[in-house]
C-alpha positions in Angstrom: 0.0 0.0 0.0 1.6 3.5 -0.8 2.1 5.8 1.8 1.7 9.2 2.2 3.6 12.0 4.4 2.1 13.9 6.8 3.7 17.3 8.8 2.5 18.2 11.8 2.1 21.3 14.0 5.8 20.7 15.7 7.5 20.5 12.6 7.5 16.7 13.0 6.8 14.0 10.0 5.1 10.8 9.7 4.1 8.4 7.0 1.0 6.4 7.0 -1.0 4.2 4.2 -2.5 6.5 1.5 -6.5 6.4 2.1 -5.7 6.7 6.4 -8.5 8.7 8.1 -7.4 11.7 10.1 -9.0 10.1 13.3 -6.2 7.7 13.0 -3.6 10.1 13.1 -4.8 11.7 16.4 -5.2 8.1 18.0 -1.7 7.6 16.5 -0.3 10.7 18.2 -2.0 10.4 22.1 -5.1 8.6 23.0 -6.1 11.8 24.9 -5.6 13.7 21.5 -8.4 11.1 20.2 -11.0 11.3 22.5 -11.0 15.2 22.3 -10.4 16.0 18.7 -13.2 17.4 16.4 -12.1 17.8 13.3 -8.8 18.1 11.3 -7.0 20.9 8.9 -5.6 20.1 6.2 -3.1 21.9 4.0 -5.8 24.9 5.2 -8.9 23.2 4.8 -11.1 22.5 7.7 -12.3 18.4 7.3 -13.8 16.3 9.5 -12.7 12.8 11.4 -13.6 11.0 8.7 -11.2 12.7 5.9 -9.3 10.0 4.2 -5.3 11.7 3.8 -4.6 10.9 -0.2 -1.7 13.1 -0.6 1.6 14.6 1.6 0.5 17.4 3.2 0.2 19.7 6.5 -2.3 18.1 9.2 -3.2 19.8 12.7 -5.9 18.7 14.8 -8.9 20.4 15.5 -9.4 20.1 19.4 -11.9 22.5 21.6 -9.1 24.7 22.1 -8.5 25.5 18.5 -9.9 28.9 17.1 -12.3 27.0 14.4 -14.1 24.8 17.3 -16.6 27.8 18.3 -18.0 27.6 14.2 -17.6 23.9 14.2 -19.5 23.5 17.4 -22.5 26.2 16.2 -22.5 24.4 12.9 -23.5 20.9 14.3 -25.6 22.6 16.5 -27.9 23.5 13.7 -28.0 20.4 12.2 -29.3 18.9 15.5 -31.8 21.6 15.9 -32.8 20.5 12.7 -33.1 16.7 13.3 -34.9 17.9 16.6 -37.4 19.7 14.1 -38.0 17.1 11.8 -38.5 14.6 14.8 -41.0 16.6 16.7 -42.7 18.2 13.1 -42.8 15.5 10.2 -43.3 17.1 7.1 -41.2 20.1 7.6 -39.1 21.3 4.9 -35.6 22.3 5.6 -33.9 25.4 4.3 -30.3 26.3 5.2 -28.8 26.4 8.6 -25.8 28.0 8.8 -23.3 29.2 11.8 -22.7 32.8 12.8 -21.1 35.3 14.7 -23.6 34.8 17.9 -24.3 31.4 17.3 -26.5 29.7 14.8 -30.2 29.8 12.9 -31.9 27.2 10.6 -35.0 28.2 8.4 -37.8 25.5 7.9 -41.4 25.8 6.0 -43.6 23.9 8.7 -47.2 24.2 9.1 -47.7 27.0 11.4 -45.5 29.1 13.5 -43.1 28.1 15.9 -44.9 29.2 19.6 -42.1 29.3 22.8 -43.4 26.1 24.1 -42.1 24.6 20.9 -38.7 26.0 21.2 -38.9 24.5 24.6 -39.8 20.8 23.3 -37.2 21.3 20.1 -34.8 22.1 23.1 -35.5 18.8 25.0 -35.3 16.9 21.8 -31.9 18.1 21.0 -30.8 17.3 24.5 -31.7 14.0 24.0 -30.2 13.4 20.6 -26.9 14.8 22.3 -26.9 12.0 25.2 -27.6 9.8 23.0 -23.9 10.6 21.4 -25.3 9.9 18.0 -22.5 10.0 15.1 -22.7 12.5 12.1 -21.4 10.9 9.1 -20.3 12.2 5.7 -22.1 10.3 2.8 -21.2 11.2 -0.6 -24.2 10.5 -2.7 -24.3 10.6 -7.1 -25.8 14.0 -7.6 -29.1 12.6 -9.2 -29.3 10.4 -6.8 -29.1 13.1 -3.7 -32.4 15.2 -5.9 -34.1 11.9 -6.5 -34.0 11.3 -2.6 -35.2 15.1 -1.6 -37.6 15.3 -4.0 -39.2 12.1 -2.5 -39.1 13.4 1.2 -40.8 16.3 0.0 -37.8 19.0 0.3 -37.7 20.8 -3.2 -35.9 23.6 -1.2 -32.6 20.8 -1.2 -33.4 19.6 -4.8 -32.8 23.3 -5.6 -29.8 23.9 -3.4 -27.9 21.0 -5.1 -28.8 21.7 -8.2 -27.4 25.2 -7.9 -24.6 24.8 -5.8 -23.0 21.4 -7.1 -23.6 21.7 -11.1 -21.1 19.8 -13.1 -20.4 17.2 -9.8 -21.0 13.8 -10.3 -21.4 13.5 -6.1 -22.4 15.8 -3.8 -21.8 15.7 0.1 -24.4 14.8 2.9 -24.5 14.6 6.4 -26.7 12.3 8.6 -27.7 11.8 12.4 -27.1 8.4 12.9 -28.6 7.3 9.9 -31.1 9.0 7.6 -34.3 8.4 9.4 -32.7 10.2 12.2 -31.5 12.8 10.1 -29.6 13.8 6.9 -29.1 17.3 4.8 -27.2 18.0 1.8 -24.2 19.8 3.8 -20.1 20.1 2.7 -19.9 20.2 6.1 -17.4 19.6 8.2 -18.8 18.3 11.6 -18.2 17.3 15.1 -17.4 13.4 15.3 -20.9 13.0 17.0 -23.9 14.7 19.3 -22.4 14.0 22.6 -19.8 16.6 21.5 -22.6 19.3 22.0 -23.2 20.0 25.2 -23.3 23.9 25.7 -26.2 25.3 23.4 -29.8 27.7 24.2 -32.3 27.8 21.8 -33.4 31.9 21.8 -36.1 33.0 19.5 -38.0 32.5 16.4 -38.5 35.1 13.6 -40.3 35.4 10.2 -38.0 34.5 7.4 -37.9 33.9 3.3 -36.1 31.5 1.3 -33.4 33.2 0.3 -34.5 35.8 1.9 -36.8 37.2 -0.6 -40.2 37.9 0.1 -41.5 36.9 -3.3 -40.4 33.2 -2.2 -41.7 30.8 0.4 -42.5 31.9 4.3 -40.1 30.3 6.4 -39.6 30.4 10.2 -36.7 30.7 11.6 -34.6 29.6 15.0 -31.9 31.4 16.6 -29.9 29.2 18.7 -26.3 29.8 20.4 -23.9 27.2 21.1 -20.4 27.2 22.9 -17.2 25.6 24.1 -18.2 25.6 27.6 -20.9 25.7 29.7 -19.2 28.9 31.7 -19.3 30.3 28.1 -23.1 30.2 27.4 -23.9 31.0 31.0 -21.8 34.4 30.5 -23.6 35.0 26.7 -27.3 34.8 28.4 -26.1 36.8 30.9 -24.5 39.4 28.5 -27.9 39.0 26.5 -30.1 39.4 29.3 -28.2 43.1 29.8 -28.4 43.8 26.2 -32.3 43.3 27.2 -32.1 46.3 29.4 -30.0 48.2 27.4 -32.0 48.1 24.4 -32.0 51.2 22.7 -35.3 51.0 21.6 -36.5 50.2 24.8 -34.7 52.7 26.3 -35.1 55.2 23.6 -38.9 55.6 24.1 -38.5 55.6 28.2 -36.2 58.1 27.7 -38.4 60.4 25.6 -35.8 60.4 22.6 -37.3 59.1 19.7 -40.1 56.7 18.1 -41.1 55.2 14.7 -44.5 55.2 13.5 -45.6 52.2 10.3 -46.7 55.5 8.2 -42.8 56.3 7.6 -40.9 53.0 8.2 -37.7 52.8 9.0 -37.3 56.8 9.3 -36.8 58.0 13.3 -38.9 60.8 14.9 -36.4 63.0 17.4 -38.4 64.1 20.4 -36.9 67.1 22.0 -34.6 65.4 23.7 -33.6 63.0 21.2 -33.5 66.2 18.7 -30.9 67.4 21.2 -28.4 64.7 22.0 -28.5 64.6 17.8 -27.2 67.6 17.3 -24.9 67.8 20.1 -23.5 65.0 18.0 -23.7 66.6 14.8 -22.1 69.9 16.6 -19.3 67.9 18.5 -18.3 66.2 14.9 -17.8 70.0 13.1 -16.3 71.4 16.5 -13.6 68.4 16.2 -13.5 68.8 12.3 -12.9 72.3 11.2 -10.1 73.0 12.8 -8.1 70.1 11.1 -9.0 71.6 8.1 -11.9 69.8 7.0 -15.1 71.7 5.0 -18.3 71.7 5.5 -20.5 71.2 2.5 -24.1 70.5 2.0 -25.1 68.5 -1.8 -28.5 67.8 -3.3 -30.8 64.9 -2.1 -32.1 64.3 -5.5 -30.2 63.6 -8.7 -30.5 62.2 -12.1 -30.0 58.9 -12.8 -27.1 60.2 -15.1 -24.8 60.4 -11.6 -25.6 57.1 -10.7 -24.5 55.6 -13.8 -21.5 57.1 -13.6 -21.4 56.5 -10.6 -21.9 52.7 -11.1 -24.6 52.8 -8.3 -27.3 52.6 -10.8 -26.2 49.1 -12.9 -25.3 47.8 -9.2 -27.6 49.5 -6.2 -30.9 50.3 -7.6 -33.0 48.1 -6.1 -31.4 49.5 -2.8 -32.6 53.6 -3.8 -35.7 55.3 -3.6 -36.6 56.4 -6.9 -38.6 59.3 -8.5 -40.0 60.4 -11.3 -39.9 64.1 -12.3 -41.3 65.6 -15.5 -40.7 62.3 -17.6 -37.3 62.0 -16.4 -35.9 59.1 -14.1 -34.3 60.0 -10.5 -32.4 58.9 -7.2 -32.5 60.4 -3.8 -29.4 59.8 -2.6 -28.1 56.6 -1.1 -24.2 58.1 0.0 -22.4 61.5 -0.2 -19.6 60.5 -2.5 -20.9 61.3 -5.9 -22.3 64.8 -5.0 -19.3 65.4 -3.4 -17.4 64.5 -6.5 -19.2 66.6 -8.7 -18.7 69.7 -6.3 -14.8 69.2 -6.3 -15.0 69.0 -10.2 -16.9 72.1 -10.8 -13.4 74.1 -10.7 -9.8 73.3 -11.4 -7.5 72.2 -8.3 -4.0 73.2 -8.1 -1.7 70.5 -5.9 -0.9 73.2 -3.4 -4.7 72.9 -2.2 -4.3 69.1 -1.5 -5.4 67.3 0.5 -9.2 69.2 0.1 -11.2 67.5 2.6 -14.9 68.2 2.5 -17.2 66.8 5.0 -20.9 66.4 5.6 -24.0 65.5 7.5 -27.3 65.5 4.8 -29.6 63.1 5.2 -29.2 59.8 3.4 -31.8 57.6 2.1 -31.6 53.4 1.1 -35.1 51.7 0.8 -34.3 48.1 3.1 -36.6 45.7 2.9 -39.0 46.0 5.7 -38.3 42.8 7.1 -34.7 43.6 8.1 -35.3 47.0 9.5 -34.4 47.5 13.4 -34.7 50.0 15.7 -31.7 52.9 15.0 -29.3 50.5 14.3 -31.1 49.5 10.3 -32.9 52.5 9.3 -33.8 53.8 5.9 -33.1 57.4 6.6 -29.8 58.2 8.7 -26.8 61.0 8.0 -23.6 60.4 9.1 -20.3 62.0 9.7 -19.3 61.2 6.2 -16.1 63.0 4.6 -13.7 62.7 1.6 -10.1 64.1 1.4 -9.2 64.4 -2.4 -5.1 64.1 -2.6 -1.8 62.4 -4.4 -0.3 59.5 -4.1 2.4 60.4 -1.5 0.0 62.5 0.5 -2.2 58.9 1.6 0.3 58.2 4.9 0.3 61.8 6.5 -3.6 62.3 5.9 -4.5 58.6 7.2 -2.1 59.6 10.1 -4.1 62.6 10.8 -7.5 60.7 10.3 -6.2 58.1 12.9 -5.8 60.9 15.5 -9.2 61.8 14.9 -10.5 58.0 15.6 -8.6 58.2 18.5 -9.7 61.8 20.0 -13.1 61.0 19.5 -13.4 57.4 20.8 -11.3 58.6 23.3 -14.0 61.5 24.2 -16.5 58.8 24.4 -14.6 56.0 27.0 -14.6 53.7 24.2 -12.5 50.9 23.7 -12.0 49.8 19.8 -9.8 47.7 17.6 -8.6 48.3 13.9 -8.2 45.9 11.2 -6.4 46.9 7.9 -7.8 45.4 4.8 -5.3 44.1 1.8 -6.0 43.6 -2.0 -8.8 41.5 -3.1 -8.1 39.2 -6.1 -10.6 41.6 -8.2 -9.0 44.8 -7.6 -8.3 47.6 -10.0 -5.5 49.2 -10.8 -1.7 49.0 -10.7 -0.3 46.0 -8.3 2.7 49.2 -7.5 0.0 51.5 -6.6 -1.6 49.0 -4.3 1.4 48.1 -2.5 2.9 51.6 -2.1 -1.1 52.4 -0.6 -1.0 49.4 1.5 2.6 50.3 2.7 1.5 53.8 3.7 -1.6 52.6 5.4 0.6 50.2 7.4 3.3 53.2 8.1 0.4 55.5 9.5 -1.2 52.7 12.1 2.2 52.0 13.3 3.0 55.4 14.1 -0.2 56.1 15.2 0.3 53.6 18.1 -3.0 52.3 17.1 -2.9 47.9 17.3 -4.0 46.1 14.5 -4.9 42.9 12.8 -4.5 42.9 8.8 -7.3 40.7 6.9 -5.4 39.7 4.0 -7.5 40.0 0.5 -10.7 41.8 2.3 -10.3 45.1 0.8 -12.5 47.0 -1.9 -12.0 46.7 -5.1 -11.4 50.2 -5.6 -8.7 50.2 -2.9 -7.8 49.1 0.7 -9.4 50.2 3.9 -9.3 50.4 7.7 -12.0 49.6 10.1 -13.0 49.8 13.8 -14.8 47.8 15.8 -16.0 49.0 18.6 -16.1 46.8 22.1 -19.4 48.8 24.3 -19.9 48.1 28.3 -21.0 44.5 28.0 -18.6 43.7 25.4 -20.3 43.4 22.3 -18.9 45.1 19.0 -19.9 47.8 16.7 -18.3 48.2 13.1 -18.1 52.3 13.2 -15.6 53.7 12.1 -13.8 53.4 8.1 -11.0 54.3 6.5 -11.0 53.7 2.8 -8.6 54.2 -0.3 -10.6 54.8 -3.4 -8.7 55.0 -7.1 -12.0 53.9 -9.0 -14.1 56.9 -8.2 -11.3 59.6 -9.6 -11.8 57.5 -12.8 -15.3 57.0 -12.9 -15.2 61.1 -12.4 -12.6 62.5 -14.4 -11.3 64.2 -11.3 -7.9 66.2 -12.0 -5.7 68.7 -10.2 -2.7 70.2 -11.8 0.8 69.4 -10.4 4.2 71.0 -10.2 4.7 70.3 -14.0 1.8 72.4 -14.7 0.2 69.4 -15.7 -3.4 67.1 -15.6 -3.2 64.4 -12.8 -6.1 61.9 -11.0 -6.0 62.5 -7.5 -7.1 59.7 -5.2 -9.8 59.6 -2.7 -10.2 58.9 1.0 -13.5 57.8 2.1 -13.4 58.1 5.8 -16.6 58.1 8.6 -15.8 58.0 12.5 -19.4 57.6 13.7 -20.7 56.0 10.4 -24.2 57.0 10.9 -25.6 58.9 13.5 -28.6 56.8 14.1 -26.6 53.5 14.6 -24.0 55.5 16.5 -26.7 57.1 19.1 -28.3 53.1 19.3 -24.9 52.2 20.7 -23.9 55.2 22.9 -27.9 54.2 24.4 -26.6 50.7 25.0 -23.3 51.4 25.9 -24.2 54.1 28.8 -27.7 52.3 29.2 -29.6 55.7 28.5 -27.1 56.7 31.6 -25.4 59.9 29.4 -22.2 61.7 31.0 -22.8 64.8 31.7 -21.8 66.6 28.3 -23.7 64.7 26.5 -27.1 64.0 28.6 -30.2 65.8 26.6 -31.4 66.8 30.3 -28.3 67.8 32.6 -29.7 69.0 35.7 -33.4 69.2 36.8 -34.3 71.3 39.3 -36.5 70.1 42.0 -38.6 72.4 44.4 -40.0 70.6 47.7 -43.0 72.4 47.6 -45.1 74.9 45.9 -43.7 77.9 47.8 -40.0 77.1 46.5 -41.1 77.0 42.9 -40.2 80.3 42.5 -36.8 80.0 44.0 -36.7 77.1 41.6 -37.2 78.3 38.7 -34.4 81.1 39.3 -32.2 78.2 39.8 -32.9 77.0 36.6 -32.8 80.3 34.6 -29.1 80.3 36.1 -28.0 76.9 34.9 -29.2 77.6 31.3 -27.7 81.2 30.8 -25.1 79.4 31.6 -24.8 77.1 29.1 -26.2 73.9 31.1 -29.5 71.8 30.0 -31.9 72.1 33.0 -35.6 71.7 34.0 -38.1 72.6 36.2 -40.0 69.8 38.1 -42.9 71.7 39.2 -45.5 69.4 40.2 -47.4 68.9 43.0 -45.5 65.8 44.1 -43.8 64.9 46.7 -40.1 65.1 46.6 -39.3 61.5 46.7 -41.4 61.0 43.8 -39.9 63.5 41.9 -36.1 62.4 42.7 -37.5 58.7 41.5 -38.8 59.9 38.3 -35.5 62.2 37.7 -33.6 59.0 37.9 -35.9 57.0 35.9 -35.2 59.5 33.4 -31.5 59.3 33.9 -30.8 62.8 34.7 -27.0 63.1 36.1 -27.9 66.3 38.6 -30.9 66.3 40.8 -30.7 69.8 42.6 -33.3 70.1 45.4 -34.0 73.1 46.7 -36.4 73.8 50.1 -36.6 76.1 53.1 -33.0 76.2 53.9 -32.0 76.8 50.1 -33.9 79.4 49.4 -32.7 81.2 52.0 -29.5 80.5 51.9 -29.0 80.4 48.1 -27.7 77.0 47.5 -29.1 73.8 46.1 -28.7 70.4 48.2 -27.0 68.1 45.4 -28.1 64.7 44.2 -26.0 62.7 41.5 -27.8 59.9 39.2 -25.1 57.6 41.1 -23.3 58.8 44.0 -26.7 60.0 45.7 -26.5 62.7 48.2 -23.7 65.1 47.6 -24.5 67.6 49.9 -25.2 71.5 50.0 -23.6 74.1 47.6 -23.6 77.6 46.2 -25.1 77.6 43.0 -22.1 79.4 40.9 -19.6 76.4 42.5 -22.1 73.8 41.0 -22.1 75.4 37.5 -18.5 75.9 37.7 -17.7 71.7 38.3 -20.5 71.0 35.9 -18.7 72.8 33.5 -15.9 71.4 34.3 -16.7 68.3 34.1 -18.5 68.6 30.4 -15.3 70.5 29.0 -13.3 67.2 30.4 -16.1 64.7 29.2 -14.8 62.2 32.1 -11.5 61.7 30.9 -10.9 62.4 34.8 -12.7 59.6 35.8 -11.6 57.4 33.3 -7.6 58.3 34.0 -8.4 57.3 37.6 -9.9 53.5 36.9 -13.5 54.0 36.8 -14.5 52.3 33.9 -18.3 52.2 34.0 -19.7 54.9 31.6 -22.2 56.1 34.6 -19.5 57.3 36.7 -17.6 59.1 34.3 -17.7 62.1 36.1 -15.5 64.5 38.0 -17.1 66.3 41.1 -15.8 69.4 42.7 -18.7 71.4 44.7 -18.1 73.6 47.8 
């Protein structure tokens, strides 16, 4: 029997007979190895147990330790969901069940919809299936076969998936549960060995869905499961989920009097008055930290002619995501993005090289018609604006200005408390242009995060085609990440433009592009800062800063003097005026999340102080009124870097008190 030769993780060699499944190599290495490996790479590709090694090659064990067990596990997961289904619901059809970033979901057409006492039962089922340790098994099948067999269970939604995905095979790949009567699905897998591998999973909610995910197809309903490692890991996720629950900013967002939506204008937020005002102290933060570096504001059309988007390439590629109109016979787009209004503005006059880079940023509203069905809350929207800017420059220019745009990450992220990482994206194998100009881009991209201090992670073939690009993720209070921020080369648009500036030489050249957003949009950036603080705002940026509270009716006029003060001096206060009592009134300020609660009785008013109440340190005692505005101020021109510097990492505390 030939023999082939395998390397291993340790630089170490062995040969075994040609045809040898990778299970044998981990019992050949430790018994222990054995019992907890899941699944095997090979030269790169991730195969299960049962992989028969045909060739020489690089072989590393998959164990639970490995980075690809998480997928692996939430994979197998939904396949036993799905034999749970199928058990509990004959006559289901299976769609597609694939693993994700939070765990896993699988689709099915079943009679009726799934009610939480089913998830309940499904979740028993798959319990038992797991104790049972039942193995999943690779079967490759002769293609016709593998439609003949679906097609006779009643799932055309699998006769269509192999027909599309494995044209010109002769076999295509399935995976059972035991056997087929258990379970079986046209799958390329790979899997865990068997069921008693899975151990740590939570079924979590059902949803509406589409084959596809097109609502001309067939209904579906959908299960959203998690799966992990550990037991210690899924107890921690339904923890973290269960303070997501609280956090939610639409939730929190309507407690909080900010904003609501209404089905007459879907997807598009009404700003309350308080809403309206944390908004724009975004908006006026963003041109406050903007101007100065030398960026311009600018303000383009929300219509255009379909002419833009066809040069743009928008309209052969991103219609079906625009809102269009018609207008005396003649087709057009409301705008989806700020880049080709932009572009038209900077072309409108010649551009010497002495003016670059020419940065122009702006905040106009933005419109993209999503399908109803994946709308949510601020964070998918049809109508949003963001913080949205282009820098127009030449080729040796792209280091310093990403240098200077990464200072801008930082400072604001910074004036926020929030932690972030950066990943730099590389040539895809579709790219345009020059391989030189990519790698001198690249190179200076690399150059600016390095001496920005800023750590990264580079994702090697994931950028644009029209150039490469940095994002940030941000990590919120209860860890979960936001994709925010983007930095991104662009040497297509220029093209697509004719965009010019003359050089030294006196002569025509293309200058390149810089997409580049901190918040993105405003709407999904406002849905995390919610979350992140839990409606709990620091100071600067709370839509309410300080409500005043008068004990009873005869201090209302003292009050409201308080008040006046605060806000001709630059602070957001109120007036509580009812007819309460005082401990009502103090509950309700911090139901509403207010950071100062300022009482103010007998004593005050004669003395001309305020007794001092913070949203979490409580009682803070008696001061003069000018004291107070002076800390608050203070503490809003500092935004809680104070705080932070200290140790204090929650967002409610970051605050800095100084009253006397």
């Amino acid at each position: 029997m030939s023999q082939v030769s395998i390397t291993l993780p340790d630089g170490s060699s062995r040969s075994v007979p040609a045809g040898t499944p990778v299970r044998d190599v981990a019992e050949g290495i430790s018994p222990n190895l054995a019992r907890a490996a899941l699944a095997a790479v090979v030269d790169g590709r991730l195969v299960d147990l049962s992989y028969p090694l045909q060739k020489d090659g690089a072989v590393r064990i998959v164990t639970d330790k490995s980075p690809e067990a998480l997928p692996l596990y939430r994979h197998s997961t939904a396949h036993l969901l799905a034999a749970a289904v199928t058990n509990l619901f004959p006559g289901t059809q299976c769609g597609i069940g694939p693993a994700t970033d939070e765990g896993f979901f699988y689709d099915f057409v079943v009679e009726r919809p799934f009610v939480p006492e089913d998830l309940e039962l499904i979740e028993k089922k798959m319990k038992e299936l797991a104790t049972q340790d039942l193995p999943y098994e690779r079967q490759l099948w002769p293609r016709e076969k593998a439609k003949e067999f679906f097609a006779a269970r009643g799932e055309p939604l699998k006769v269509q998936l192999i027909e599309e995905k494995t044209e010109g095979q002769k076999e295509v790949s399935c995976y059972t549960i035991k056997d087929p009567d258990t379970f079986i699905d046209f799958c390329v897998g790979p899997h865990v060995p068997s069921t008693g591998k899975l151990k740590a999973f939570k079924l979590l909610n059902t949803s509406n869905a589409y084959w596809k995910g097109d609502a001309r197809n067939a209904p579906m309903q959908r299960i959203y499961g998690t799966a992990f490692v550990s037991d210690k890991d899924l107890k921690g996720y339904l923890t973290q989920i269960e303070e997501a629950k609280k956090r939610d900013h639409r939730k929190l967002g309507k407690e909080l009097g900010l904003f609501i939506f209404h089905p007459w204008a879907p997807g598009a937020t009404f700003w309350d008055g308080k809403g309206t005002v944390l908004y724009n102290t975004l908006a006026s933060y963003m041109r406050d930290v903007l101007l100065p570096t030398g960026w311009i504001e600018v303000k383009t059309p929300l219509v255009y002619n379909k002419a833009l988007w066809e040069m743009s390439g928008h309209w052969q590629h991103y219609r079906q995501n625009m809102f269009l109109i018609e207008s005396e016979n003649e087709q057009m787009g409301m705008k989806a993005m700020n880049c080709p209004g932009q572009y038209l503005l900077y072309a409108s006059r010649t551009h010497s090289y002495r003016e670059l880079p020419l940065r122009f940023h702006e905040q106009t509203p933005l419109h993209r018609n999503e399908a109803s069905g994946v709308l949510a809350g601020l964070t998918r929207v049809r109508q949003f604006a963001q913080d949205d800017g282009h820098s127009f420059l030449m080729q040796d220019q792209i280091g310093d200005e990403v240098e200077r745009m990464l200072g801008l990450v930082q400072r604001v992220y910074g004036d926020f408390g929030l932690e972030y990482t950066a990943k730099l994206s590389t040539r895809p194998p579709d790219f345009m242009g020059e391989i030189a100009t990519w790698d001198s881009a690249e190179a200076q991209l690399k150059s600016a995060l390095d001496k920005s201090g800023q750590p990264y992670t580079i994702s090697e073939g994931d950028g644009a085609f029209y150039g490469p690009k940095i994002d940030f993720d941000i990590t919120d209070a209860i860890g979960r990440k936001w994709q925010c921020a983007t930095i991104q080369l662009d040497y297509n648009a220029p093209e697509r433009f004719d965009l010019k500036y003359i050089g030294p030489d006196n002569r025509e050249h293309r200058p390149i592009v810089i997409h580049r957003a901190i918040f993105g949009s405003f709407e999904r950036f406002i849905a995390l800062l919610i979350e992140h603080y839990a409606g709990a705002f620091p100071l600067w940026l709370a839509p309410v800063q300080a409500t005043v509270l008068p004990i009873a009716d005869r201090h209302i006029e003292y009050a409201a003097g308080v008040r006046d003060r605060l806000k001709g001096a630059g602070l957001r206060a109120d007036l509580d005026d009812r007819q309460e009592k005082i401990g009502f009134k103090i509950r309700e300020a911090q139901l509403q999340k207010i950071p100062y609660m300022l009482v103010v009785g007998d004593r005050e008013a004669a003395e001309g102080t305020v007794s001092v109440r913070e949203r979490s340190g409580g009682d803070k005692g008696s001061s003069s009124i000018d004291p107070f505005i002076a800390a608050a101020r203070d503490e809003i021109a500092n935004k809680g870097r104070v705080e932070r510097a200290a140790g204090h990492p929650a967002p409610d505390a970051m605050r800095v008190t100084s009253f006397q």
